[in-house]
C-alpha positions in Angstrom: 0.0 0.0 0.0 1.2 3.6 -1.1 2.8 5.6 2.1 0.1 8.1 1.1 -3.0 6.3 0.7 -2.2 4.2 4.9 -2.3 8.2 5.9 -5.9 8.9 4.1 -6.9 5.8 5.7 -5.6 6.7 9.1 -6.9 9.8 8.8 -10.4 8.6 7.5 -11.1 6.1 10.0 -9.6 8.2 13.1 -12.3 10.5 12.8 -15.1 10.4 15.9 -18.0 11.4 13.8 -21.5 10.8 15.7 -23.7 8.4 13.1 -20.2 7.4 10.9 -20.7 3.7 12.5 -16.5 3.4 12.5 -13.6 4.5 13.8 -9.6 3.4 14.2 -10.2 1.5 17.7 -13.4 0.1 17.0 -12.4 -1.6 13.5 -8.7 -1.2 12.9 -9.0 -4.6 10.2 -11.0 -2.1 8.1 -9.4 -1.6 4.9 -12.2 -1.5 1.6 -12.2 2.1 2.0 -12.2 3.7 -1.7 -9.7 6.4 -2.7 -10.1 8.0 -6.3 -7.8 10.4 -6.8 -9.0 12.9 -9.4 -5.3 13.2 -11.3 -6.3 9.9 -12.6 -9.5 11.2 -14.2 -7.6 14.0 -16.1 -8.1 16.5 -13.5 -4.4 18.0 -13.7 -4.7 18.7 -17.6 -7.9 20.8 -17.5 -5.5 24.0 -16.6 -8.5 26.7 -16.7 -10.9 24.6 -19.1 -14.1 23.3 -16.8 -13.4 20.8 -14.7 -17.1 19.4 -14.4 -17.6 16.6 -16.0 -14.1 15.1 -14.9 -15.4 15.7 -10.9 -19.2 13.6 -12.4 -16.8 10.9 -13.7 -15.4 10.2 -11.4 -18.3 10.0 -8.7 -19.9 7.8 -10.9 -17.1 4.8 -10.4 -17.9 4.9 -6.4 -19.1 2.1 -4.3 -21.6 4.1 -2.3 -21.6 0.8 -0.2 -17.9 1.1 0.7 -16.0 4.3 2.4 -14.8 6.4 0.0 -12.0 9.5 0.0 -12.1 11.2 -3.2 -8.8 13.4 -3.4 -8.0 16.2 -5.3 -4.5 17.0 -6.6 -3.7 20.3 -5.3 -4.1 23.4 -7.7 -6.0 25.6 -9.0 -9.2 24.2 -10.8 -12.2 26.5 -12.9 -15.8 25.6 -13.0 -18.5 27.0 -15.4 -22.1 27.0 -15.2 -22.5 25.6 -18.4 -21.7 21.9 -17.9 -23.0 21.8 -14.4 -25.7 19.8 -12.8 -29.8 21.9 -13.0 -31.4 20.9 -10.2 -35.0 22.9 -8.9 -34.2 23.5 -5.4 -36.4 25.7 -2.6 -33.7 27.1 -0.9 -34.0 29.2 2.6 -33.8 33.0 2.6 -32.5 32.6 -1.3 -34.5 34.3 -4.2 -36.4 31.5 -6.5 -34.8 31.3 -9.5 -34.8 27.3 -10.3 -33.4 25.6 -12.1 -30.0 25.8 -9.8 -26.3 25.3 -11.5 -25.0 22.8 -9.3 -21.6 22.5 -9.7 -20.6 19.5 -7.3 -24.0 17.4 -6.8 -23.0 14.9 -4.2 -26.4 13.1 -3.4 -27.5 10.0 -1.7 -24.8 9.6 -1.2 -22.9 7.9 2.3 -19.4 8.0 4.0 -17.4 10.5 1.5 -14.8 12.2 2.5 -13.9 15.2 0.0 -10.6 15.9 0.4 -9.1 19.2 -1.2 -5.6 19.0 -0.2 -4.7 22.6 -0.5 -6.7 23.4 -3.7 -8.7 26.4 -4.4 -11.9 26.2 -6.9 -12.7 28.9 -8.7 -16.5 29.3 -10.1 -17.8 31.5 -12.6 -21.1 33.6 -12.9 -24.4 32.3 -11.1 -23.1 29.1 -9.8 -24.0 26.5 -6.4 -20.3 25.1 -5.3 -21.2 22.4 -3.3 -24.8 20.4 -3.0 -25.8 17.5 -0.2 -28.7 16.5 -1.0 -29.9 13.5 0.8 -26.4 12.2 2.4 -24.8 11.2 5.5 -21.5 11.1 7.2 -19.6 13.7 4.5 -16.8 15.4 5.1 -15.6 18.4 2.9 -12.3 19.4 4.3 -8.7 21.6 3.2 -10.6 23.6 0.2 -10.7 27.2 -0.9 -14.0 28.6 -2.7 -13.5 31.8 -5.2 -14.1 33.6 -8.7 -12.6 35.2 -10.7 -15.0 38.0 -11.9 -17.4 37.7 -8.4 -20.7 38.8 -8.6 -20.0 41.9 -6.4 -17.7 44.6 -6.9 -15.4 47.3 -4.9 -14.0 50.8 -5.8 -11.5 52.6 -4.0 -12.3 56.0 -3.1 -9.5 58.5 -5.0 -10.5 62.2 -4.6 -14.0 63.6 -2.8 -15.3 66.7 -4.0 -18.5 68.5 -3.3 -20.2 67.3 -6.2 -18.9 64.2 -7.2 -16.3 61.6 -6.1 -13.6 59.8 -8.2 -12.8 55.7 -7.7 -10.8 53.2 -9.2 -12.4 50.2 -10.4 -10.0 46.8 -10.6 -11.5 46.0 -14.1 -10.1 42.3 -14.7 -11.9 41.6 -11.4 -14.9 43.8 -11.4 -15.7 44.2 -15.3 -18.2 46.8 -15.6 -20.0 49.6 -18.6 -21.5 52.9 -17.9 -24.7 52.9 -19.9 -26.8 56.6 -19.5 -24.3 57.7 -16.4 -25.2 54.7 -14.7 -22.9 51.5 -13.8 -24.0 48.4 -14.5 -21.5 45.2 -13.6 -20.8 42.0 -15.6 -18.7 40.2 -18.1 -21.4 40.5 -21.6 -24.1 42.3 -22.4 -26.2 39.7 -21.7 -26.0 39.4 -18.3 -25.1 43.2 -17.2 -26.5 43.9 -13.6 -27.3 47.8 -12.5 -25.2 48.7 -9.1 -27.8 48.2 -6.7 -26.4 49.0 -2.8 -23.5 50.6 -1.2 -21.1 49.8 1.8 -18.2 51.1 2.7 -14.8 49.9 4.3 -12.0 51.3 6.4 -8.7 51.1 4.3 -6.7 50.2 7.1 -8.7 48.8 9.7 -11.6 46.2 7.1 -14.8 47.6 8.9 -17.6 48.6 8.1 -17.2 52.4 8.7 -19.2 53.4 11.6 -22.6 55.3 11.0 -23.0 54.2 7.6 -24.8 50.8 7.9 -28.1 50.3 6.6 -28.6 54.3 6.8 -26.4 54.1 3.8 -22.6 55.1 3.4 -23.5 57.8 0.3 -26.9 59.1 1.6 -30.3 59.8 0.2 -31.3 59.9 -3.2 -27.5 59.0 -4.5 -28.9 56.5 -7.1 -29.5 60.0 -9.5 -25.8 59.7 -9.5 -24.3 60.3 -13.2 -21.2 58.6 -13.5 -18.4 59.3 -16.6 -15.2 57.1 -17.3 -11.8 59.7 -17.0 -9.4 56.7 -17.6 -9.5 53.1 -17.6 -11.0 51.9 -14.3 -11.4 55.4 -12.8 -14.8 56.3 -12.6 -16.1 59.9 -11.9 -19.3 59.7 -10.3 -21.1 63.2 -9.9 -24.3 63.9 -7.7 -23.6 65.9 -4.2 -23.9 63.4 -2.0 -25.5 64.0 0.8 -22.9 61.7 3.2 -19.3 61.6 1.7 -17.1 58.3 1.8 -13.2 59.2 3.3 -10.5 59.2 0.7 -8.9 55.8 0.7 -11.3 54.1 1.6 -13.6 50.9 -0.7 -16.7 50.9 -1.8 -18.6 47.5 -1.9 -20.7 48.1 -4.7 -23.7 45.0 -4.9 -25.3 44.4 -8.1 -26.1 40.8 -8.2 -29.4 38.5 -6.4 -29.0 36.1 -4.1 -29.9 33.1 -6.2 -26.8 30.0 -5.3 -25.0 29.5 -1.9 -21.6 28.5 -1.4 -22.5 25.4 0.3 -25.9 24.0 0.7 -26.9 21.4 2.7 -30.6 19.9 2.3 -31.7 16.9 4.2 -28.5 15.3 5.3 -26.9 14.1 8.5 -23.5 14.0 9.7 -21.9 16.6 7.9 -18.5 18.2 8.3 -16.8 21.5 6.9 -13.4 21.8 7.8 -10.9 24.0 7.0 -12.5 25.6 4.0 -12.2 28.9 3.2 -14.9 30.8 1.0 -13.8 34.1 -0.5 -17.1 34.3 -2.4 -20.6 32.8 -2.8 -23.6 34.5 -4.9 -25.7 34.2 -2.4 -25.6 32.6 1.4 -22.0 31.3 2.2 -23.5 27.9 3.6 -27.0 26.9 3.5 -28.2 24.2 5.8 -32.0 23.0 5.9 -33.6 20.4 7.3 -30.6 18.6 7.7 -29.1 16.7 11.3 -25.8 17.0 13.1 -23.7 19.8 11.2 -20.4 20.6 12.0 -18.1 23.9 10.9 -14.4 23.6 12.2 -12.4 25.7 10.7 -14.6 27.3 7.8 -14.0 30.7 6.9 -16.1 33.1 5.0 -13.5 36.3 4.7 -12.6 38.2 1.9 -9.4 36.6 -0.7 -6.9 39.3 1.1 -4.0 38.3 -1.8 -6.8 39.9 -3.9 -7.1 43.2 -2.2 -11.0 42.4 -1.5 -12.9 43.8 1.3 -15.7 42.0 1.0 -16.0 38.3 2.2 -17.8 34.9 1.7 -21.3 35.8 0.7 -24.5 37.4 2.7 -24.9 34.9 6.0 -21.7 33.4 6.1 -23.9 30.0 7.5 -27.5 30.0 7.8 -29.2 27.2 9.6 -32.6 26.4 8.9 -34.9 23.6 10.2 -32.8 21.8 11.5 -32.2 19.1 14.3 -29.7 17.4 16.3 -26.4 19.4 17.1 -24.9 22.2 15.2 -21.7 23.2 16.2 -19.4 26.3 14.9 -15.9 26.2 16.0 -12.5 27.9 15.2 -14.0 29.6 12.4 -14.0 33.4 11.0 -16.3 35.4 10.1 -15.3 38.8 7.5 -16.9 41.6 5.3 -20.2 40.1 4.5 -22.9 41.0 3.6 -25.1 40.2 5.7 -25.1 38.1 9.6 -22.5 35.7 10.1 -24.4 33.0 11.7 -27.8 32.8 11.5 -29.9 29.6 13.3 -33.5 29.4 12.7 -36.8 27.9 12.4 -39.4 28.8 9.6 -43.1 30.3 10.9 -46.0 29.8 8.1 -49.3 31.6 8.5 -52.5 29.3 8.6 -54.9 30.5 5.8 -57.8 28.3 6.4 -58.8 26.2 9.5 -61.3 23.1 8.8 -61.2 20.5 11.7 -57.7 18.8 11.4 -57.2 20.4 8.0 -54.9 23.3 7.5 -54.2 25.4 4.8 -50.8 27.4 5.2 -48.8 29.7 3.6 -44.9 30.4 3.3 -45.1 34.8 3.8 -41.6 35.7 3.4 -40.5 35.5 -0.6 -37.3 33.6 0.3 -38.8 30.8 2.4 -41.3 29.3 -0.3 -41.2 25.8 -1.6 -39.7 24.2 1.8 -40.8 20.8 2.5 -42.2 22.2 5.9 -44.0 19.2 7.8 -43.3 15.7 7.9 -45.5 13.2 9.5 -45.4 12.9 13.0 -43.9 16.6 13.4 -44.1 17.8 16.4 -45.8 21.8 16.1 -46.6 24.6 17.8 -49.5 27.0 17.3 -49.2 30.5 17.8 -51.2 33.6 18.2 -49.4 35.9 16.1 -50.7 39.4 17.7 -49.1 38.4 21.0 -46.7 35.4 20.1 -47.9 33.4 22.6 -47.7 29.2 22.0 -51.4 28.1 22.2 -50.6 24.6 22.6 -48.9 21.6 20.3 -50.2 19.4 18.2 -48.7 16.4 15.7 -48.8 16.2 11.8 -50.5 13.8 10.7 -49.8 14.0 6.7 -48.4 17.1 4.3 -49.1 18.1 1.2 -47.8 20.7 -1.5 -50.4 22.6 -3.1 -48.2 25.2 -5.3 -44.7 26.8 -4.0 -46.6 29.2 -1.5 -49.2 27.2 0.3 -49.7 23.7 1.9 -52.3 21.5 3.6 -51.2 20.1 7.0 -53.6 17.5 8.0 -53.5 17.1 12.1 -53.7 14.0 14.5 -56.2 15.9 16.5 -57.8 19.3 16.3 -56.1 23.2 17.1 -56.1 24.3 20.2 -58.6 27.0 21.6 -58.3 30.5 20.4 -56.2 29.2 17.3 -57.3 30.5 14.3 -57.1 31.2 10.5 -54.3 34.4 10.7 -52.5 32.6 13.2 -49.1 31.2 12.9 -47.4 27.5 13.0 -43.9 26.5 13.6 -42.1 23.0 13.7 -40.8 22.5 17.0 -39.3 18.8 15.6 -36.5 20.3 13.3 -34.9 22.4 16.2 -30.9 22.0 17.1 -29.1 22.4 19.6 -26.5 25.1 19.0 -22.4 25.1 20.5 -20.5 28.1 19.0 -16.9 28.2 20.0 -13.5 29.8 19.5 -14.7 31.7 16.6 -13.7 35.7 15.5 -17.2 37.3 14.2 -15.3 40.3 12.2 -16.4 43.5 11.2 -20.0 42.3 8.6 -22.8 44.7 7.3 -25.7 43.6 10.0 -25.5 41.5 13.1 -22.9 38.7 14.5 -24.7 35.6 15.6 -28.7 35.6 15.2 -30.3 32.7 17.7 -33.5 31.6 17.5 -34.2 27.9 18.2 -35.9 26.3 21.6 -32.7 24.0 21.6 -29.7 24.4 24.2 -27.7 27.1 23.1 -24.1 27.5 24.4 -21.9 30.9 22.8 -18.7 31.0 24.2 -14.9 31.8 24.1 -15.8 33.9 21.3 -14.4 37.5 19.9 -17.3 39.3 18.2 -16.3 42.8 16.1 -19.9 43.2 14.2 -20.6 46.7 13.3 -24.5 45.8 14.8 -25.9 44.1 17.7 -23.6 41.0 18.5 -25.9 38.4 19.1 -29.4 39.0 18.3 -32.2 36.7 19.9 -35.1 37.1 17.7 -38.0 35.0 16.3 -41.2 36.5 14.8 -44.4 35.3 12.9 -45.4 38.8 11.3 -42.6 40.0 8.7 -39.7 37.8 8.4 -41.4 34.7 10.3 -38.1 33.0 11.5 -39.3 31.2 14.4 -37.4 29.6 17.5 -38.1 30.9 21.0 -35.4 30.3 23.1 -35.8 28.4 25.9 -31.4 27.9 27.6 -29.1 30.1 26.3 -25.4 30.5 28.1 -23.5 33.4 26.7 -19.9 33.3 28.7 -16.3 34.2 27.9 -16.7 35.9 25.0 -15.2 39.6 24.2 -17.2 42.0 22.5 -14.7 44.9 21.0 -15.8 48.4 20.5 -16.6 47.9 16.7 -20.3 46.5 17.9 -23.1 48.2 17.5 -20.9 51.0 15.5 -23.7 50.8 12.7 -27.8 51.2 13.1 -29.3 47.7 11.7 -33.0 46.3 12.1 -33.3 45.1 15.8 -29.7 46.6 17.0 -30.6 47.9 20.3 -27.8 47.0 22.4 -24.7 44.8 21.8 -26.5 42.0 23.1 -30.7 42.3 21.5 -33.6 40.2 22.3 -35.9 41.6 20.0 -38.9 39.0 19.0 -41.2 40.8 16.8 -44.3 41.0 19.0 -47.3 43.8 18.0 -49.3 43.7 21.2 -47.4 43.3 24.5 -47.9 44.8 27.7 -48.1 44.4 30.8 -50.0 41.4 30.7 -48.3 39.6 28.0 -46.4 36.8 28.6 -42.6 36.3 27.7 -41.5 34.8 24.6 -37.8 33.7 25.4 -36.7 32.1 28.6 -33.6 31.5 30.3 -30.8 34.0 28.8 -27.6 33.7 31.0 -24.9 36.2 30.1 -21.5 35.7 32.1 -18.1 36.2 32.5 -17.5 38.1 29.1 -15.5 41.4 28.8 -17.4 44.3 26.7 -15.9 47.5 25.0 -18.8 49.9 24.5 -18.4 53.2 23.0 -21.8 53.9 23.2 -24.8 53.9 26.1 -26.8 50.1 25.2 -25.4 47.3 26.2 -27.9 45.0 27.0 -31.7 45.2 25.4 -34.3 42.4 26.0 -37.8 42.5 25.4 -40.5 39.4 26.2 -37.7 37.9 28.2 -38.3 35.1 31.8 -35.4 34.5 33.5 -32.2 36.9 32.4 -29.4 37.0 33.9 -26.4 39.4 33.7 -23.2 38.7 36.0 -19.8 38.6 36.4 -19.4 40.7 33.2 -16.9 43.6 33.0 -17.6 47.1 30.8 -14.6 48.8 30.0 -15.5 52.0 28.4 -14.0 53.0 25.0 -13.4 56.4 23.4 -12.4 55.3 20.0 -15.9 56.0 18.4 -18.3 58.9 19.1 -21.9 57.6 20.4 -24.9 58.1 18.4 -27.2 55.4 19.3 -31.0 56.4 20.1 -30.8 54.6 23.5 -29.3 56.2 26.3 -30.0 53.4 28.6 -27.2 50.6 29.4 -29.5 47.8 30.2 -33.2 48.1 28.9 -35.7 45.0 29.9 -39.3 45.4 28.3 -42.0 43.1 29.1 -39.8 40.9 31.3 -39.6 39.3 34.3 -36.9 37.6 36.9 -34.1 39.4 36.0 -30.6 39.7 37.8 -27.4 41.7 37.4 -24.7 41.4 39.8 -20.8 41.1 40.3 -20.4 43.3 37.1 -17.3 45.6 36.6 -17.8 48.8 35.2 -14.0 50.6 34.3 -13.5 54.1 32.6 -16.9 55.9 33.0 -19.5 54.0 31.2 -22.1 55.8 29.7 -25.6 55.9 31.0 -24.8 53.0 34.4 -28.5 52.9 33.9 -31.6 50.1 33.9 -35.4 51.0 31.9 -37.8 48.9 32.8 -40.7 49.2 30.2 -44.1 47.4 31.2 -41.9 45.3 33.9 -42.6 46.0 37.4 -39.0 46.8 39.4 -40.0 43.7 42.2 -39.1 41.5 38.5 -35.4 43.1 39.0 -32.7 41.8 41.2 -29.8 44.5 41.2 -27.2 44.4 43.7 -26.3 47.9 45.5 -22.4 47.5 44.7 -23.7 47.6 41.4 -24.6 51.4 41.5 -27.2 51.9 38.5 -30.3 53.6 38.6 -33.5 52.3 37.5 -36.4 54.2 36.3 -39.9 52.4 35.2 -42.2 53.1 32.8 
């Protein structure tokens, strides 16, 4: 046997992988595992030509009854829509545009270990990396994702005037044509895209520059911008803008929809990313859905630094949805997307039509049609969408598709009282647990690390540098309807720098938010979340909110210390450090408060002060409304 090949098969069978049925101690005679390596199949002659059809080869000569390593030879390898894989996939918060191009389809399939070994893919135009449809026990390990040409673009800032503003465009990377004073991005005619949004980036520092967010970097009304090419790549774009970007600085220019992600996961178990890094996606960075057991170790969605890009892996650099078992996000980073970081949760429909056990229900939010929502024997919760309070539970029965918005969920036994048609329902069987470790959330355009599932949450050892709320607790059946009340949550050990909360973003109301989406509440209402403990983690604020939480029983702040920064001016609408609305058994105590914090300050809205435990050491003041 080669040197090489013992190592795969030392490496393969050492892994500890929960449902993987094998490991070194427990079967060291095993040794049927398949390795294809990829040179074999031509892969080393393709140079930039598409390397599809050589990757579908050579899948087809696996023994999905046997292990198999499929291994590529290090390089550089190019991948075009063209020859990939269509597939019709419903994909969570993605636009529907089916069919997908699937680069890599890996499905049904069972014990696969992808291994990259050093190499970095590069994609062009609209295109899904990676697919798991329908597998178990996969690793995908030591890969880079990129493109060429991605389908976003950046422009550094070379002069500001009063009534324009000059940039430099890296046109081999960013191809673009100014048709009527206005840019539109692409490589041909056919598929030219307008420049749709604007962010921009500190030179130096990689953040999001603070008080541009989703207030805008440029200002109102800067889309009746005229723009005139002076050389090639530098751009003069003319319109007094109302809000001026600083001179050396990029410009993140979006054009493109969110149509494939980087990595996409649909009902599968067992599934590792390791040590990938994804320097692009169009669209999510890795999509997971109704899936069991994921693991990130090592996955980073950052922007390709040896490219001079600011901007990193995608929107979400992982978005969970529906799913069960453990999910588990260590040692990773998180860099210049566009959108949160993490994001973990459940889908809410609204229930159109009640007729005894018979429901007919809708998918609300344009990026969540199409899922396959129930499944028999789901467990469900019914909820009165006004106040957002669970009604009762109930199992399905049977599901059934009636077009890509609405279904019909037939019941074991009928809705609870007071449930009815306007109401919402969320599946309380695909909910994880959620361990997020040892990870750097950098500077990204909205939040760091969005919760909202019922499962056992544990967020620590973490550094988080988003430029809105940290960690947002949500959940909501009126707008975006991502469901998941959160029922154990331990936030400890973590350090939250003063680039939080540096931006204004939808729900940002303190470095750490609980913000469900409730219309009705008062003083009557019950509480949505439960048991929020936030311990021994250092913060950095610049600004007065620290902690908002809203529809919260049982929250606990102690043991924290605030250690007041000057670096960035405040501007935040709250000028509370700790605000609890509609909530009740709360406690902060053994906190540290170093270097004049602003505000040392509690609001209690529609919470009576007998629900607050403060210690006097403490020294805040506490005013109810």
């Amino acid at each position: 046997m080669k040197k090489s090949v013992f190592i795969l098969l030392l490496i393969f069978f050492g892994l500890s992988v929960p449902g993987f049925g094998f490991s070194i101690a427990s079967q060291p005679q095993k040794t049927d595992t398949v390795i294809i390596y990829l040179k074999d199949f031509g892969l080393h002659k393709t140079r930039e030509r598409d390397c599809t059809e050589i990757i579908h080869n050579a899948l087809k000569t696996a023994d999905d009854t046997k292990p198999t390593v499929i291994v590529f030879n290090r390089g550089i390898w190019h991948f075009y829509p063209e020859q990939s894989i269509k597939r019709p996939y419903f994909e969570s918060n993605t636009t529907d545009v089916n069919p997908r191009n699937c680069a890599l389809l890996f499905e049904n399939l069972k014990n696969l270990v992808i291994e990259g070994n050093g190499s970095t893919l590069i994609f062009h135009e609209q295109m899904q990396p990676f697919t798991f449809d329908n597998c178990q026990n996969i690793i995908l390990r030591n890969i880079s994702i990129d493109w060429n040409q991605p389908l976003i673009a950046q422009a550094q800032v070379l002069a500001v005037n009063e009534k324009s503003i000059r940039v430099n465009i890296d046109v081999k990377q960013f191809p673009f044509r100014i048709e009527e004073g206005k840019l539109f991005f692409g490589t041909t005619i056919d598929n030219l895209q307008p420049w749709k949004s604007t962010m921009e980036f500190d030179r130096d520092g990689r953040f999001v520059v603070p008080q541009t967010g989703d207030n805008g970097c440029l200002g109102k009304d800067w889309q009746k911008y005229l723009a005139e090419n002076i050389l090639p790549g530098i751009v003069e774009i003319n319109f007094p803008f109302e809000r001026k970007p600083a001179l050396g600085n990029y410009l993140v220019m979006r054009f493109a929809e969110r149509i494939h992600s980087g990595i996409f996961i649909q009902n599968s178990k067992n599934i590792i990313i390791q040590n990938v890094n994804l320097y692009h996606a169009t669209g999510l960075g890795a999509l997971a859905q109704f899936s069991e057991n994921i693991t990130f170790d090592g996955y980073r969605a950052i922007p390709n630094k040896t490219k001079n890009r600011y901007f990193g892996g995608g929107d979400d650099g992982i978005q969970i949805s529906n799913c069960r078992g453990l999910v588990t996000i260590k040692n990773c980073e998180f860099a210049g997307l566009m959108d949160d970081p993490v994001n973990v949760h459940g889908t809410s429909v609204k229930v159109l039509e009640v007729s005894g056990k018979q429901l007919k229900c809708k998918f609300m939010h344009g990026q969540s049609i199409g899922l396959n929502w129930g499944h028999a024997d789901d467990n469900i919760g019914f909820i009165e969408n006004n106040s957002m309070q669970t009604l009762g539970t109930g199992e399905v029965a049977s599901f059934k598709v009636l077009d890509n918005e609405t279904f019909m969920l037939t019941l074991k036994s009928p809705v609870p009282a007071g449930f009815e048609a306007g109401d919402a329902l969320e599946n309380l069987t695909w909910i994880p647990d959620l361990k997020v470790t040892d990870n750097h959330f950098g500077s990204c355009r909205a939040r760091g690390l969005l919760v909202s599932t019922p499962g056992k949450v544990v967020i620590e050892n973490n550094v988080f540098e988003s430029s809105g709320s940290a960690i947002l607790i949500c959940g909501d059946a009126n707008y975006w309807y991502e469901s998941g009340a959160v029922t154990d949550v331990l936030i400890q050990n973590n350090i939250f720098t003063e680039l939080c909360n540096t931006s204004a973003y939808q729900f940002c109301e303190g470095i750490i938010s609980v913000y469900p989406e409730i219309p009705e509440m008062n003083e009557k209402s019950g509480q949505f979340h439960r048991n929020i403990w936030i311990t021994g983690n250092e913060f950095h604020p610049f600004d007065y909110p620290v902690l908002f939480a809203k529809s919260v029983n049982g929250i606990s702040f102690s043991n924290n210390k605030l250690i007041k920064s000057s670096r960035f001016e405040p501007h935040h609408k709250r000028k509370y450090t700790f605000t609890f609305e509609s909530c009740k058994n709360i406690g902060i105590e053994n906190n540290t408060f170093d270097g004049g914090i602003l505000g040392k300050n509690i609001l209690l809205k529609h919470t009576p002060s007998s629900e607050l435990k403060c210690s006097p050491e403490q020294n805040l003041v506490a005013k109810v409304e």
